[in-house]
C-alpha positions as CSV (number, residue, x, y, z in Angstrom):
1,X,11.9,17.1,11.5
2,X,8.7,18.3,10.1
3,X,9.1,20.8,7.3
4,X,6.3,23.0,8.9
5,X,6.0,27.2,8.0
6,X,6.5,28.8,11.1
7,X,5.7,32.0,10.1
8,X,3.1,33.7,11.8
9,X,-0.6,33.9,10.3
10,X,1.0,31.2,7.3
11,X,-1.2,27.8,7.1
12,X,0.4,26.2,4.5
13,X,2.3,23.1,5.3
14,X,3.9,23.5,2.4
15,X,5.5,27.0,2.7
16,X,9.3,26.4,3.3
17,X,10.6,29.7,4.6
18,X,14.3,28.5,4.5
19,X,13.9,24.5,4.3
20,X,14.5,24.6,0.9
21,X,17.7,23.5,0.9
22,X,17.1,21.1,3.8
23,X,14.5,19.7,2.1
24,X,16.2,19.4,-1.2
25,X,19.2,17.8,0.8
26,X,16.8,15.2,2.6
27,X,14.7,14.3,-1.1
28,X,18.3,13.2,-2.6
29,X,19.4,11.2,0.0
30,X,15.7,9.6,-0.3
31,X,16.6,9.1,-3.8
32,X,19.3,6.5,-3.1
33,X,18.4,3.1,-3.7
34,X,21.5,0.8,-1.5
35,X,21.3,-0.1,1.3
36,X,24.9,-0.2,3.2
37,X,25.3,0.9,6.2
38,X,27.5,-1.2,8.5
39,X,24.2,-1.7,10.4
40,X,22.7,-3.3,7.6
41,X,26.0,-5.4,6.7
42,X,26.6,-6.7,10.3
43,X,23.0,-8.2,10.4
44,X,22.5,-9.6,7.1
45,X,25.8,-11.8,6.8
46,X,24.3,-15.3,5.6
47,X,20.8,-13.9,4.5
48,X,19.2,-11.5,2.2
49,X,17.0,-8.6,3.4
50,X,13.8,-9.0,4.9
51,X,11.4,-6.2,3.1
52,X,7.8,-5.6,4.5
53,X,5.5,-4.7,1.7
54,X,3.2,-4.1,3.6
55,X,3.1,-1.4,6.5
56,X,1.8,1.7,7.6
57,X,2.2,5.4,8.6
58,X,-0.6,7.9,10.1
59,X,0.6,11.6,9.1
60,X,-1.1,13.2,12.4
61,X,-0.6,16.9,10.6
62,X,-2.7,15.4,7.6
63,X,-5.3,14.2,9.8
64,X,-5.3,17.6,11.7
65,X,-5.4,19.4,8.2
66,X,-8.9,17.6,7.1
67,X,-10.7,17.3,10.7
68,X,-13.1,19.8,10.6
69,X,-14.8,18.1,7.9
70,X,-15.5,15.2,9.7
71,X,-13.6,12.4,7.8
72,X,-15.6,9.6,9.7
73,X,-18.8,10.2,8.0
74,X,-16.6,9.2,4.6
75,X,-14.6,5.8,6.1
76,X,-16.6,2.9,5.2
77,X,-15.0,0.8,8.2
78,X,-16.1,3.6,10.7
79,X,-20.0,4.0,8.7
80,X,-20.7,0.5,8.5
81,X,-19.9,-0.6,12.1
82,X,-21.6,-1.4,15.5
83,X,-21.3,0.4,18.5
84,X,-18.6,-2.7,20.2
85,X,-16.8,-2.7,16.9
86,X,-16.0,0.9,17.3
87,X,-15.0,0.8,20.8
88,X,-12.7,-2.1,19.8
89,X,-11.1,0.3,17.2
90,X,-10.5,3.1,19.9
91,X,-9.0,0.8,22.1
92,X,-6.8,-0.5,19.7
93,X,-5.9,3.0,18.5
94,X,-4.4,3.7,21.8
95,X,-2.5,0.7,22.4
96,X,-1.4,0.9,18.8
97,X,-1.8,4.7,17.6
98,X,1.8,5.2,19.3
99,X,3.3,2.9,16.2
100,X,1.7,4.2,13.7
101,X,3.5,7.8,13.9
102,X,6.8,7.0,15.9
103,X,9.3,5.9,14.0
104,X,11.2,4.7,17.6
105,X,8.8,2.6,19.0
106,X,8.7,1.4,14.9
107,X,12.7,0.1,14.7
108,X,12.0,-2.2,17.7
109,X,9.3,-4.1,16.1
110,X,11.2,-4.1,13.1
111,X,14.4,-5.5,15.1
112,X,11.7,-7.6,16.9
113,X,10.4,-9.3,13.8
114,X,13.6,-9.5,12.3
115,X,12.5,-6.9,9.4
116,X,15.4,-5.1,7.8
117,X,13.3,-3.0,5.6
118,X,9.7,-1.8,5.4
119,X,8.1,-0.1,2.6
120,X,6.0,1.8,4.6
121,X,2.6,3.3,2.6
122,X,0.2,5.5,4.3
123,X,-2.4,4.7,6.5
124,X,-5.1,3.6,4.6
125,X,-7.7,5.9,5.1
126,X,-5.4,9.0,4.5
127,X,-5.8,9.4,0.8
128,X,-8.4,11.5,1.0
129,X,-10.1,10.9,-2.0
130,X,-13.4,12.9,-0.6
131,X,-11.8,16.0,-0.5
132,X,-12.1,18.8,-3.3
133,X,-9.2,18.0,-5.7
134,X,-7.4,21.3,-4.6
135,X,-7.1,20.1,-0.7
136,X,-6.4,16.4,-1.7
137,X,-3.6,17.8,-3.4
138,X,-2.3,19.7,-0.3
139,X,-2.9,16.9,2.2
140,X,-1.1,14.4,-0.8
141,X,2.1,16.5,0.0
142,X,2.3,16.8,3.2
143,X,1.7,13.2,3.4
144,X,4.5,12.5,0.7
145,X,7.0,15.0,2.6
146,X,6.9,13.4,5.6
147,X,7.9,10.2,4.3
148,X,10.6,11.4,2.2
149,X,11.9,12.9,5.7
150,X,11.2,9.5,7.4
151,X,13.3,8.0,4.7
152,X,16.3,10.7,4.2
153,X,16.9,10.2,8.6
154,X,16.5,5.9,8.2
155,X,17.9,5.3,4.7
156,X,18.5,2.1,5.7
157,X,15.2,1.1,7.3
158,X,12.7,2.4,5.1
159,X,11.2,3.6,1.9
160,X,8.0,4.9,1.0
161,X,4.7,4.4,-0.8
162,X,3.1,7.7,-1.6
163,X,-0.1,8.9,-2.2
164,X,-1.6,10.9,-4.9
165,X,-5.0,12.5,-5.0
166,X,-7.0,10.4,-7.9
167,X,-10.4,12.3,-7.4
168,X,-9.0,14.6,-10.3
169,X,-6.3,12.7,-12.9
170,X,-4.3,15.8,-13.4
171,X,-3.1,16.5,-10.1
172,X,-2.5,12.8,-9.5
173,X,-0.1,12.9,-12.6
174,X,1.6,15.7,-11.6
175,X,2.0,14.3,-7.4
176,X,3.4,11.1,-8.9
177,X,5.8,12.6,-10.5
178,X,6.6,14.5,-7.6
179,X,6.9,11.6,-5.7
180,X,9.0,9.4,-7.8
181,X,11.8,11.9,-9.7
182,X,11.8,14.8,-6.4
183,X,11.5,12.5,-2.9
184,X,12.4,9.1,-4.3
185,X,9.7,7.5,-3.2
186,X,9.2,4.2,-4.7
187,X,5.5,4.3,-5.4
188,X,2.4,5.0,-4.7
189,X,-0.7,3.2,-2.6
190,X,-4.4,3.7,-3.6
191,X,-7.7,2.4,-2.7
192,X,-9.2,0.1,-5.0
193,X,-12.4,2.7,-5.0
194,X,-12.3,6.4,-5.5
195,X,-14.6,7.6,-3.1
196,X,-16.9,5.0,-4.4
197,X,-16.4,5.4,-7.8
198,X,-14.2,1.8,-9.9
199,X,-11.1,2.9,-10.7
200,X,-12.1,2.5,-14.5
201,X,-15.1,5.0,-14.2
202,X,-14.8,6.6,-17.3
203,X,-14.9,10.2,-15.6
204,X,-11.7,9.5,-13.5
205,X,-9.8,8.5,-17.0
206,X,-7.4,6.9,-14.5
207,X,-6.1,5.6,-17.5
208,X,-3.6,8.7,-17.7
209,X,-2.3,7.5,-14.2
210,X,-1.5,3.6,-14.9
211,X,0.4,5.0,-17.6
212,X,2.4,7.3,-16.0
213,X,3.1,4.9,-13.2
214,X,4.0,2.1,-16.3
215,X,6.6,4.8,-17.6
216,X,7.8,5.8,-14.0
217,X,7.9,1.9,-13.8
218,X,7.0,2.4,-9.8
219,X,5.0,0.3,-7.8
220,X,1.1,0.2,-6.8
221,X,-0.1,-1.1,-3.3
222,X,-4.0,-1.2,-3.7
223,X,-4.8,-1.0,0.0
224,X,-8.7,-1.2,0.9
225,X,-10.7,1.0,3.4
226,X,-13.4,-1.6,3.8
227,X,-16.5,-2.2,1.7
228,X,-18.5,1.0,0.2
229,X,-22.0,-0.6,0.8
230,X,-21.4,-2.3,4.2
231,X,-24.5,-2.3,5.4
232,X,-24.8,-6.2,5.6
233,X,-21.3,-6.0,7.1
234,X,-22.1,-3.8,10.5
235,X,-21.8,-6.9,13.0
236,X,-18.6,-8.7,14.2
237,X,-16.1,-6.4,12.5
238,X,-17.1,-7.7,9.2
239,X,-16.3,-4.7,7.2
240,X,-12.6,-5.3,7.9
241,X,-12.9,-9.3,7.6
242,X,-15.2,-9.7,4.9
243,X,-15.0,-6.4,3.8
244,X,-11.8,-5.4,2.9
245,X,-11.0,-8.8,1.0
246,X,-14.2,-8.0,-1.1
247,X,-13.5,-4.6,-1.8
248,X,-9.7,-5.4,-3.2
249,X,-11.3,-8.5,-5.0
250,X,-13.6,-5.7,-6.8
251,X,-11.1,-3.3,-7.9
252,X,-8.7,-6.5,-8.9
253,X,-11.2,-7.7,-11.3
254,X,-12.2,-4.5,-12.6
255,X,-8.4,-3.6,-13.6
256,X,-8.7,-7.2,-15.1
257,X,-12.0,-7.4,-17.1
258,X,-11.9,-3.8,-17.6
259,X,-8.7,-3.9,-19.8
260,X,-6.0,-1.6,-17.9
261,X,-3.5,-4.8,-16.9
262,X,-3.7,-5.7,-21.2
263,X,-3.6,-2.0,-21.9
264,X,-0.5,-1.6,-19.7
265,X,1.4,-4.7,-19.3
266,X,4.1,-4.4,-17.0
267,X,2.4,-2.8,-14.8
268,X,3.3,-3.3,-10.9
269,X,0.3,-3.9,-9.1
270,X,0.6,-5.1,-5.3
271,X,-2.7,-6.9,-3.0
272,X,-2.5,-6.9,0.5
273,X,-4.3,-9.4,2.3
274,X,-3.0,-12.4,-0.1
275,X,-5.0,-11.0,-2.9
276,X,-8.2,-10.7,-1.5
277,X,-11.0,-13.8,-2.0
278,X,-10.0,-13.7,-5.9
279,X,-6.5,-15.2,-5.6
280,X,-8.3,-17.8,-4.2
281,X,-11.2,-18.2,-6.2
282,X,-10.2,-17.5,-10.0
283,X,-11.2,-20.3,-11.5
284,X,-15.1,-19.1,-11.1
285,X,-14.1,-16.2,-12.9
286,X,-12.2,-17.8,-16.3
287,X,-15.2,-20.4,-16.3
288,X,-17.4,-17.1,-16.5
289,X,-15.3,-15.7,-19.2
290,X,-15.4,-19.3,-21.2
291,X,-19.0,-19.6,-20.8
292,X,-21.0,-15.8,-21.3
293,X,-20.0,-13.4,-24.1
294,X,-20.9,-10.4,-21.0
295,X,-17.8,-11.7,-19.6
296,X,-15.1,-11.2,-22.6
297,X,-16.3,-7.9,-23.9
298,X,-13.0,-6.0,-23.4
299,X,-10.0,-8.7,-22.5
300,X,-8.8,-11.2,-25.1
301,X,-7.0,-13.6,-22.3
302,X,-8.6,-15.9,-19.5
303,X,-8.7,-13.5,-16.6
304,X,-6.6,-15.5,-14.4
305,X,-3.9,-15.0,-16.9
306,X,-3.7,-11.2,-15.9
307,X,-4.0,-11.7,-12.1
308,X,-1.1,-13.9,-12.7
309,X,0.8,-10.3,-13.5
310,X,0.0,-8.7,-10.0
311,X,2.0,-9.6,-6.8
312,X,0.6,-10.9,-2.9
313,X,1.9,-10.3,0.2
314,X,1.9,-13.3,2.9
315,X,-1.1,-12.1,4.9
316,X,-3.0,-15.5,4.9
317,X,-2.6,-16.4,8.6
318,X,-1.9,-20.4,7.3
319,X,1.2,-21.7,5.5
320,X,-1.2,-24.1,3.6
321,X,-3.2,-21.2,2.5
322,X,-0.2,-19.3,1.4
323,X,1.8,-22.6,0.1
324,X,-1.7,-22.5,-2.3
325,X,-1.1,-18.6,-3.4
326,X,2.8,-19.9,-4.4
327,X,1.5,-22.7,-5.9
328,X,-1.2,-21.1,-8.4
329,X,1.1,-17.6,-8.8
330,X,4.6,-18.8,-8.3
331,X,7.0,-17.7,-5.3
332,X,8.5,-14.4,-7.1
333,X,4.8,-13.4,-7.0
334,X,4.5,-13.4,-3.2
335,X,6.3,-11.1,-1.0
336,X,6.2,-10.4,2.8
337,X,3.3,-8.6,4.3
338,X,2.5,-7.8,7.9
339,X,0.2,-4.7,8.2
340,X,2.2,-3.1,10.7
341,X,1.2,-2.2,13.0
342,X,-2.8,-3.3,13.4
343,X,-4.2,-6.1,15.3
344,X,-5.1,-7.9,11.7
345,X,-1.7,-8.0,10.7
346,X,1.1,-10.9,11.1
347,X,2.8,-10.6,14.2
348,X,5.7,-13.2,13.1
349,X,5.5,-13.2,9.0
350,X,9.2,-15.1,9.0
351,X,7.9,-18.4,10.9
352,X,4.7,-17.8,8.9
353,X,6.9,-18.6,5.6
354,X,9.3,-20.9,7.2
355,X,6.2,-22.6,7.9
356,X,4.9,-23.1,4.4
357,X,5.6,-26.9,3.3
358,X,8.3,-28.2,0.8
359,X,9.4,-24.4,0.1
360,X,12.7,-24.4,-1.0
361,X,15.5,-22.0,0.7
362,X,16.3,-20.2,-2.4
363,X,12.3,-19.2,-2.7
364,X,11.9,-18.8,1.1
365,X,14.5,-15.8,0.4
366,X,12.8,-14.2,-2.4
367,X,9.8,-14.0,-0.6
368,X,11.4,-12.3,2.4
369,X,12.7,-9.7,0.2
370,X,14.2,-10.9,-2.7
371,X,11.3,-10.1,-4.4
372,X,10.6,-6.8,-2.9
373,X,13.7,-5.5,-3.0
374,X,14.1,-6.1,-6.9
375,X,10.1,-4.3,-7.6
376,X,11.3,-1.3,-4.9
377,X,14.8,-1.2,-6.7
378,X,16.7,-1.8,-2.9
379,X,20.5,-2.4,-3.9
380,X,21.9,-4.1,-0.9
């Protein structure tokens, strides 16, 4: 149910007229972190929990909230595309735009691909960092409420990945907060840009919010929305293939070189995609940081040894590829990742990892949702 003022004449989302309590009642069930239903204990004799890192929600009231101002013109993977490209997307929109807001049509897949639990973020492009801090604030919310209602109906299934608005540092304080001690959301996603601008831009001072999400001790899904200066990337849906790889591998290495993972250690930083083209490619970097003084101006360590801090979903489509990522960052590193429910994402991530060679059992479960479930804080 959809918290929604029904008043007549009121247009904020946010007015409760009456859900208060309904809403306070669904935020402390959201809060609970086991998972025990007899549902849950009937299908996971023999096995741990199978936990999705990696999975999405469109909030069709958010999307509704921001339309008239054209939110196209700001989307890097809708910019810097050709014409068959973006036919390909509305196609794929209305086979798969269905899963993306029923929760339904969701549990089936789920069942179908033998996921117990997703921790289901929003869909990529909703963050909204173009908007005036004010309305990125507003659509934050309703964004955030909904899950914690998607969550308080399917304890059991889900929980959720917020969003804050980080186009203004206060606000996104105060909305992670929010998130975390009111709806129980278990963390946040960003983009690894803020409407272009690095995440260490000096006039964000994003600093204030890998702080607070240190102390809240929650996790970060750095999601990408393509590559900000596509233009080389129009053709053959590059801005999602190349693209989005490139853009996490950006904002990855600027939380490295620019100093926030050694000014917050501990901090809980998830990559989609396998990491992007860095996880696979560090060594260039630490050679880089051995060999030029440009390249060791802020961090005292070998850059590698900070990426070895963040965490990778399975996304690679190739169990050598991801027997590689286990191999260089070790399995409690890796969790599962499908990208639910887009045509880029892994239709079968369990035979993906049963497929990786010589992995033992033991780690075969932590990356189904060992480790997931111990960053999210899921008691079974």
């Amino acid at each position: 149910m959809m918290f929604t003022c029904t008043t007549p004449g009121c247009t904020d989302l946010r007015h409760e007229h009456g859900f208060a309590a309904a809403r306070s009642a669904a935020a402390a069930r959201a809060r609970k972190p086991s998972v025990s239903s007899k549902l849950l204990r009937d299908k996971k004799k023999g096995r741990s929990l199978r936990i999705d890192i990696h999975c999405h929600f469109l909030n069709r009231d958010a999307a509704a909230k921001v339309a008239h101002l054209n939110p196209t013109q700001y989307e890097p993977q809708i910019k810097f595309a050709n014409a068959l490209t973006r036919e390909v997307n509305v196609k794929q929109m209305q086979d798969r735009g269905p899963k993306l807001s029923t929760i339904e049509l969701r549990l089936k897949d789920m069942d179908r691909m033998g996921i117990d639990i997703q921790a289901v973020s929003p869909a990529p492009q909703q963050t909204y960092y173009w908007t005036e801090p004010g309305l990125g604030l507003e659509v934050s919310r309703m964004i955030n409420d909904r899950l914690a209602e998607i969550v308080a109906k399917w304890p059991d299934r889900f929980v959720g990945l917020g969003t804050v608005p980080l186009q203004n540092v206060d606000l996104a304080v105060i909305e992670l907060e929010r998130c975390v001690k009111q709806l129980g959301l278990r963390g946040v996603e960003i983009n690894p840009n803020v409407a272009g601008k690095e995440l260490t831009d000096p006039g964000l001072n994003l600093d204030r919010f890998f702080a607070k999400a240190r102390e809240l001790d929650i996790v970060i899904f750095m999601h990408p929305t393509g590559f900000t200066q596509g233009e080389r990337l129009m053709d053959h849906y590059f801005n999602n293939v190349i693209g989005n790889p490139l853009d996490t591998t950006i904002g990855t290495s600027r939380l490295i070189f620019d100093g926030v993972m050694e000014r917050h250690p501990g901090l809980k930083v998830v990559l989609p995609h396998a990491g992007g083209f860095l996880a696979h490619y560090w060594a260039r970097m630490d050679h880089a940081w051995r060999a030029r003084p440009d390249c060791r101006t802020v961090i005292k360590k070998t850059p590698s040894s900070y990426l070895k801090k963040f965490y990778f979903d399975t996304i690679t489509f190739d169990s050598e590829m991801l027997r590689n990522l286990i191999d260089k960052f070790g399995h409690q590193q890796v969790l599962l990742g499908t990208d639910y429910p887009f045509d880029m994402g892994e239709e079968d991530p369990v035979g993906l990892i049963n497929s990786v060679p010589r992995l033992p059992s033991a780690e075969k479960e932590k990356i189904m949702g060992g480790n997931a479930a111990r960053l999210l804080k899921i008691r079974r």
